[in-house]
C-alpha positions as CSV (number, residue, x, y, z in Angstrom):
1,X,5.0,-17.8,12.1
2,X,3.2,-19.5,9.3
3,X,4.7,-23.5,8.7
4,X,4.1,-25.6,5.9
5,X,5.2,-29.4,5.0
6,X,5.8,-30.0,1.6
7,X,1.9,-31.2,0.1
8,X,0.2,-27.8,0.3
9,X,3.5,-25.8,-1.6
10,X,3.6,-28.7,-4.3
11,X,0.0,-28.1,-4.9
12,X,0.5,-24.7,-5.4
13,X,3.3,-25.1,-7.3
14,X,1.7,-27.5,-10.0
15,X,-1.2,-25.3,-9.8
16,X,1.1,-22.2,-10.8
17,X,-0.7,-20.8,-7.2
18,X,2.3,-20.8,-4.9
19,X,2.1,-16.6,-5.3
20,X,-1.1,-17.2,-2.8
21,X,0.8,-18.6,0.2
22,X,2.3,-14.1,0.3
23,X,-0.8,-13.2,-0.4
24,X,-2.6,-14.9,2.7
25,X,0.3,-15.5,4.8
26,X,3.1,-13.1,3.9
27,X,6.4,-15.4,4.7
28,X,5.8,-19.4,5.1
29,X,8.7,-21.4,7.1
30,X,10.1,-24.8,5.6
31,X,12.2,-27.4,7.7
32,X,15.2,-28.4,6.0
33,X,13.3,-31.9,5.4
34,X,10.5,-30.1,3.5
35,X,13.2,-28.3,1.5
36,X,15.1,-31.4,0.3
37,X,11.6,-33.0,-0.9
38,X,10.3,-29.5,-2.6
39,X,14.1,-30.2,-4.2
40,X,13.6,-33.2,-5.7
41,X,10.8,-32.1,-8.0
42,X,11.0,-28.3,-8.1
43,X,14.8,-27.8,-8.5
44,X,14.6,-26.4,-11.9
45,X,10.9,-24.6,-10.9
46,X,11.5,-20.5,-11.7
47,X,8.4,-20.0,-9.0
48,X,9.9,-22.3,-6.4
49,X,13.3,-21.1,-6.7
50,X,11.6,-17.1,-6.4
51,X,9.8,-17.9,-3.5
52,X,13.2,-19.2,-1.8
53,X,15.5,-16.2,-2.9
54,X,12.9,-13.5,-2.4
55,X,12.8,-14.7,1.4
56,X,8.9,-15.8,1.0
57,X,9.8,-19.7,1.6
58,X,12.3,-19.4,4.6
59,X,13.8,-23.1,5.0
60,X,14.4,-23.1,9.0
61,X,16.3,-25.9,10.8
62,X,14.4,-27.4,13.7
63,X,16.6,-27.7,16.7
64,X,15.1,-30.6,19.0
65,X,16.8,-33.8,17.1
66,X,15.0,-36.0,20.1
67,X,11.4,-35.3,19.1
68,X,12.5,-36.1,15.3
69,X,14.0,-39.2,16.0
70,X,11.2,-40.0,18.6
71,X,8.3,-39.2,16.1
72,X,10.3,-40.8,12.9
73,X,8.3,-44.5,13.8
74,X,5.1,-42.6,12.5
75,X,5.8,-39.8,10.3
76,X,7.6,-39.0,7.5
77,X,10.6,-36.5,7.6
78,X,9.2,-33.3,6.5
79,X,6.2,-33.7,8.5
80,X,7.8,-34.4,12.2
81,X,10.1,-31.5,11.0
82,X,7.3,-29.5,10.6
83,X,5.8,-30.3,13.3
84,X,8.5,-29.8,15.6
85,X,9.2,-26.3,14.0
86,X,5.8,-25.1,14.4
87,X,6.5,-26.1,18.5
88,X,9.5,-24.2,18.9
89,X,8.7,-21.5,17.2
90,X,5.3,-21.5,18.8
91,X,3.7,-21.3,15.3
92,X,0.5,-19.6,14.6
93,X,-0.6,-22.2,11.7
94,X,1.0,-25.3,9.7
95,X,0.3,-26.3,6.1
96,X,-0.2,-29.6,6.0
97,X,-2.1,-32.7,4.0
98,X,-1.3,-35.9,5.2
99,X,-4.1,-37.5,8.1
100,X,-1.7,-38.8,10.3
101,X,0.6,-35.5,10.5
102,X,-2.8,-33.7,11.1
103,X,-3.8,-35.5,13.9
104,X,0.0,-35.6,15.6
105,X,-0.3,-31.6,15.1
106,X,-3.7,-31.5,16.7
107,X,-2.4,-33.2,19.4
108,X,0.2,-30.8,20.1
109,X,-2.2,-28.3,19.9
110,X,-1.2,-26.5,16.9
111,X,-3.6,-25.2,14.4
112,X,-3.6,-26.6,10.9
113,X,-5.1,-26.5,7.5
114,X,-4.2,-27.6,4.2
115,X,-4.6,-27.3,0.4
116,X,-8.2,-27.2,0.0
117,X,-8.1,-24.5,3.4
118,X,-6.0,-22.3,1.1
119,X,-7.9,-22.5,-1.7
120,X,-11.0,-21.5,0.1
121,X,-9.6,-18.6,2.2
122,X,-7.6,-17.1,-1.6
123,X,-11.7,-17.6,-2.9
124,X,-13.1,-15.8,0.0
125,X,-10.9,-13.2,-0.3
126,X,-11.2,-12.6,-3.8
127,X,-7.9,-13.8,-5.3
128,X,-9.0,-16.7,-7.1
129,X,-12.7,-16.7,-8.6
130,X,-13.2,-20.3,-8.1
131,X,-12.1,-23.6,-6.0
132,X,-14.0,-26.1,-8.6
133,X,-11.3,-25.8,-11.2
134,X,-8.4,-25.7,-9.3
135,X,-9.6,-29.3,-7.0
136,X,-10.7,-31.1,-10.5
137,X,-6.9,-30.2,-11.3
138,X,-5.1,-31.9,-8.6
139,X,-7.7,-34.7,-8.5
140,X,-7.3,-35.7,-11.4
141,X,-4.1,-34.4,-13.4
142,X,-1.6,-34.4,-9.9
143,X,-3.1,-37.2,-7.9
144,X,-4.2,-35.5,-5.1
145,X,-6.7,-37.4,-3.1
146,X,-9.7,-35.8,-1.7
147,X,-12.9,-37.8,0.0
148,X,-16.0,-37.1,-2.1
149,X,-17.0,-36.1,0.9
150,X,-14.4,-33.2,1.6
151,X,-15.0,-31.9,-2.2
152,X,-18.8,-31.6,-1.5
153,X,-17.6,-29.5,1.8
154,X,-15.5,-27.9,-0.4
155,X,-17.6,-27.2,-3.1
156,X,-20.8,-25.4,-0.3
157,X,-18.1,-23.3,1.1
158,X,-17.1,-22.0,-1.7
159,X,-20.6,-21.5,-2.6
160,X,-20.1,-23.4,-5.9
């Protein structure tokens, strides 16, 4: 089972992309928090709203309301969500962003990347010719930060 939080699909979305997460993953999982933020701004989206009725999003409800309200001091919603589905379902990978729901998944053991991980593994793959274009977009038209640093990194794996 394949997890995301709501970052990496908005990317994707706003980057016309989301059609990668089948291509490299087959069927990504959602919380129900994830869903409700992926509704606020992609209600009316024709690609979100595909993904959803053609069974390649699958909004899940996490079970253990404990570790939510535990973890909600530190993280927001969709990301303790996530978290929490990706350990009951003993998830193989979560989609994730933000530093701080990173390092709570690394703690519990559960193997993550994120937007700029996608976009690498669609280039090596061959379903996208180039990361370059695709970063310069969210940095600078959707506000996605990335460290200078992690765009270099970026930019040498992808061999551009």
């Amino acid at each position: 089972m394949i997890v995301s939080n709501s970052t990496p699909i908005s990317n994707l979305l706003h980057l016309k992309h989301v059609h990668l997460l089948q291509k490299l993953f087959g069927q990504v999982y959602i919380p129900t928090a994830v869903a409700d933020e992926l509704n606020v701004y992609f209600k009316s989206s024709h690609e979100f709203q595909d993904c959803l009725s053609n069974k390649r999003i699958i909004v899940k409800k996490v079970e253990s309301v404990h570790f939510v309200k535990h973890m909600t001091p530190y993280l927001h919603q969709g990301e303790i969500e996530a978290i929490c589905l990706c350990l009951e379902n003993d998830a193989v990978l979560c989609l994730m962003d933000d530093k701080d729901g990173r390092e709570v998944a690394q703690m519990n053991q559960i193997p993550i990347t994120g937007t700029l991980g996608i976009l690498l593994k669609a280039k090596r793959l061959g379903y996208i010719p180039e990361v370059k274009f695709l970063m310069d977009i969210l940095r600078t038209e959707k506000h996605f930060w990335i460290a200078e640093r992690m765009y270099q990194k970026a930019l040498s794996l992808a061999g551009e």
